[in-house]
N, C-alpha and C positions, 0 to 999 in steps of 0.2 A: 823328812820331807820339808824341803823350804815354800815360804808363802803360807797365806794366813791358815791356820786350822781350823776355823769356819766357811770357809770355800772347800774344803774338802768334806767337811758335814754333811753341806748342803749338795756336795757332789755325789753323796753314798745316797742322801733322802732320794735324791730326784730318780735315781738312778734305780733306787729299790721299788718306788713308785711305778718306775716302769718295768720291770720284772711281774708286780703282782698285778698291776692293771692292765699294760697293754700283752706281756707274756702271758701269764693268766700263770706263772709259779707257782708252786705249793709254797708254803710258809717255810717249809726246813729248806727247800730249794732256791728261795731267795735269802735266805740268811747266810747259806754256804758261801754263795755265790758275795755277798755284801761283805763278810768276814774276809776272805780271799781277797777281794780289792781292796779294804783297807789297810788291811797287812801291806798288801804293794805297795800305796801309797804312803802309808809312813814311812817306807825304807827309803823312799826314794831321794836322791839327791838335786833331783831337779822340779821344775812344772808336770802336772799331769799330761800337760797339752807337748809338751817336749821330750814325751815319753819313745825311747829309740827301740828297733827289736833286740840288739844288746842288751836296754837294761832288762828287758822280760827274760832272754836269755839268762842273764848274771842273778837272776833272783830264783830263777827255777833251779840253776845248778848250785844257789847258795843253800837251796831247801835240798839235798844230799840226801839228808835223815830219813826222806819219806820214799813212800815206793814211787813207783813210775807210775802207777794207777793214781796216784792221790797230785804229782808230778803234771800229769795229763788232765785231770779237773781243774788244778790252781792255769792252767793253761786257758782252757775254757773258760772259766768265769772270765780272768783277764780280754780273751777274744771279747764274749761278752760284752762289756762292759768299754772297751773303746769301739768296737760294735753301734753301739748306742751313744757312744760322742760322735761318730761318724755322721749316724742321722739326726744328731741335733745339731750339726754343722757345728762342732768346736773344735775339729781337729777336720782334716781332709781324708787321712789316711790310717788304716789300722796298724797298729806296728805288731801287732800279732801275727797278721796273715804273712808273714815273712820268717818265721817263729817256724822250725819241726816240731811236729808233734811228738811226745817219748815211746818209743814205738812198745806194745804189751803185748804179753803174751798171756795167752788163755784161761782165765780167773776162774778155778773150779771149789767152789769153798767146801768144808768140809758137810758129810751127808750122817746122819744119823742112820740107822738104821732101825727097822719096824719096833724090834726089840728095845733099842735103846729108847726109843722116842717113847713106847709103854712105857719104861722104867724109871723116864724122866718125871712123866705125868704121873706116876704114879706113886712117887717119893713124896707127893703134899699129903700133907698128915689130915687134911679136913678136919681139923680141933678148933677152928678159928672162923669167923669172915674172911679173913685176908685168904685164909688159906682154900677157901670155896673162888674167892676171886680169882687166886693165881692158877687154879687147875682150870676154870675156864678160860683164862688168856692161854695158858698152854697148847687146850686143845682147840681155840680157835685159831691158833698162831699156825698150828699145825694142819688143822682139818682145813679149814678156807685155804690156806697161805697169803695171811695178810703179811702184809709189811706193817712194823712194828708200829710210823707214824699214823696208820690206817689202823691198825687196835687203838692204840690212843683214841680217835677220834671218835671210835664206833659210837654211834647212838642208836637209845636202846627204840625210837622211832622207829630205825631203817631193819630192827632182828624181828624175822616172821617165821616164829616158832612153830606155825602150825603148816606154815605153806615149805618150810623145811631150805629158808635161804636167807642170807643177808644182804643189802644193797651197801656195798662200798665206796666210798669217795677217795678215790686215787689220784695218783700225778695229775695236777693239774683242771682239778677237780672234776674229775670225768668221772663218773657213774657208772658201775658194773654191777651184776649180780654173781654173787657166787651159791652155790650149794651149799648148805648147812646137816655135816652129817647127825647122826643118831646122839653119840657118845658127846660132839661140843656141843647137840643142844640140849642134852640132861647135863651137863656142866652151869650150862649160862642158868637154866631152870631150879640147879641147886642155888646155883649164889643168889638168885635175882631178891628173892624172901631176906635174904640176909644182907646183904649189901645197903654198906652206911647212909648216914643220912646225908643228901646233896648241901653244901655250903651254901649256894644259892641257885638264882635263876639259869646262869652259865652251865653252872654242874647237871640241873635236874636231869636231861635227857641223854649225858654219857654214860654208857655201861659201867666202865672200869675207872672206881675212885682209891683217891688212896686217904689214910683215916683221918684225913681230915674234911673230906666230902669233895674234895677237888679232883681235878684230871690228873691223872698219872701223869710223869716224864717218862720220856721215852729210856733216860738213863737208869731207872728204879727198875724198869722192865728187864732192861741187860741184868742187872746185878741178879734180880730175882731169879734170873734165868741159869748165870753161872753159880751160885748159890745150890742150885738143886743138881744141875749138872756134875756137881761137885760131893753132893748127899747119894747119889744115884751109881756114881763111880765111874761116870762118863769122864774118860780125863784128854778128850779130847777141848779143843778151843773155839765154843759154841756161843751164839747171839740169838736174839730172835730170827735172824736174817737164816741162819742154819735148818732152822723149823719151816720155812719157805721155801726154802731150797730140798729140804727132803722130803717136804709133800708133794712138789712140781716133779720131782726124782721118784718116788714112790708111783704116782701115776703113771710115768712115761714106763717103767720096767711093769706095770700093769696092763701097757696095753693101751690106753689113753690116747683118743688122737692127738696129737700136739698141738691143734689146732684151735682145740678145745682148752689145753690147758694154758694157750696163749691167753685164752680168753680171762680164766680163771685168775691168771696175774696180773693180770690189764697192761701184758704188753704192748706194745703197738708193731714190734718191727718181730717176724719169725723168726728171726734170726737170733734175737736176745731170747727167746726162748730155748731156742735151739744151743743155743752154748751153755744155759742155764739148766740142761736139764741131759745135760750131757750126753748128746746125741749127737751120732756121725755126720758131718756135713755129708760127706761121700754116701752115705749108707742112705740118707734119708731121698738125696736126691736120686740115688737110683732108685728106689724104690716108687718112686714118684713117676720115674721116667717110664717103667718098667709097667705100669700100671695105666699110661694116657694110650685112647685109644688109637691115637696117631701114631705111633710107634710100631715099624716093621713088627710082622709077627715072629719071623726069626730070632729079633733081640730081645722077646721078650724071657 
């Protein structure tokens, strides 16, 4: 990228500033998004502000390696982010909205099943702290279906062991409650007696430390995860995101409204639910239709 490399610093700060304050971002979601535009920006051969839809074009089709899903985010953030030079009046026009999108096809990641998800959980040897910790992150990862940077975060403030729920802080710091079954909360109730001592004032009220009294990463959690998946003889290719997806999956083939378990993920749109939990678009909506009471009695 030519032109000074402290205008482009200052272009990421301003720019992330506005993601977490006026967006109201989560943290990983403004960093994706910050990481993504920097990488453009260095490549670039020109000004920010001279930014054509070709060169968006030449750098998405130079990023080959990656899927179309990850293809169509570097898109997004890019929209984004001259988005936001738009409304600061630095530019007139977005060179994105000129940009195809990569078009995707239906993202069904892999589902555990009841058995494997016991055999996961139950490969921790409980000889240790750590090992009290990680069978509670498993069966809360599982039993709630957090998302992995929402385990992170948990604090042990918002877990109400007795009222049998957890209050989550989701995308975009939105507040939900989820249900707290039986089995994750004699999990969380083993480790809690055991669990190390907090480094400081930051740490005191997170659940899950790792041995040095601090917050876990979210990358400690993958390993931990494929670590045991691997002990267990699961030899499929599993995240914590899998344990979310097979408890949203486990619910729906239970019977679960969907509406409900929208709630439980803090999705916002039925729709992401509905592909994430691998239900029929066709199936759901007839069913729907089949059931309004305006509907000929004939069709029903």
């Amino acid at each position: 990228m030519s032109g000074d490399s402290s205008r482009m610093k200052k272009l990421i700060k301003d720019y992330r500033n506005y993601l977490k304050i006026e967006r109201a971002m989560s943290r990983n979601t403004v960093a994706s998004y910050c990481s993504d535009v920097e990488k453009f920006l260095v490549s670039l051969q020109c000004s920010p502000l001279e930014v054509s839809p070709e060169d968006v074009e030449d750098h998405l089709q130079i990023r080959d390696d990656v899927s179309k899903r990850t293809q169509a985010r570097l898109l997004s953030s890019l929209r984004s982010f001259y988005g936001w030079m738009v409304i600061e009046g630095m530019i007139s026009d977005n060179p994105c909205d000129r940009v195809d999108q990569p078009k995707l096809g239906v993202y069904l990641p892999d589902v555990l099943s009841v058995d494997e998800v016991a055999g996961l959980i139950e490969s921790v040897d409980l000889s240790s702290w750590q090992d009290y910790r990680d069978r509670a992150i498993l069966e809360v990862l599982y039993g709630c279906g957090l998302r992995v940077s929402e385990a992170v975060d948990l604090k042990i403030s918002c877990i109400f062991l007795n009222e049998g729920f957890v209050r989550v802080i989701g995308k975009g710091d939105k507040e939900r409650l989820v249900p707290l079954g039986e089995m994750a909360a004699d999990a969380i109730k083993a480790y809690l007696p055991r669990r190390t001592e907090p480094y400081d004032a930051v740490s005191e009220d997170l659940l899950f430390l790792n041995r040095y009294g601090r917050a876990l990463s979210r990358q400690s959690i993958f390993k931990m995860i494929k670590a045991y998946a691997l002990k267990s003889g699961i030899m499929k290719d599993i995240s914590p995101h899998t344990l979310r997806h097979s408890f949203a999956t486990h619910l729906v083939e239970g019977g679960a409204d969907l509406r409900m378990v929208q709630d439980m993920l803090g999705h916002e749109s039925i729709t992401t639910t509905e592909i994430y939990t691998h239900v029929d678009s066709t199936t759901w909506h007839r069913e729907v239709i089949s059931r309004h009471p305006r509907q000929p009695k004939g069709d029903k």
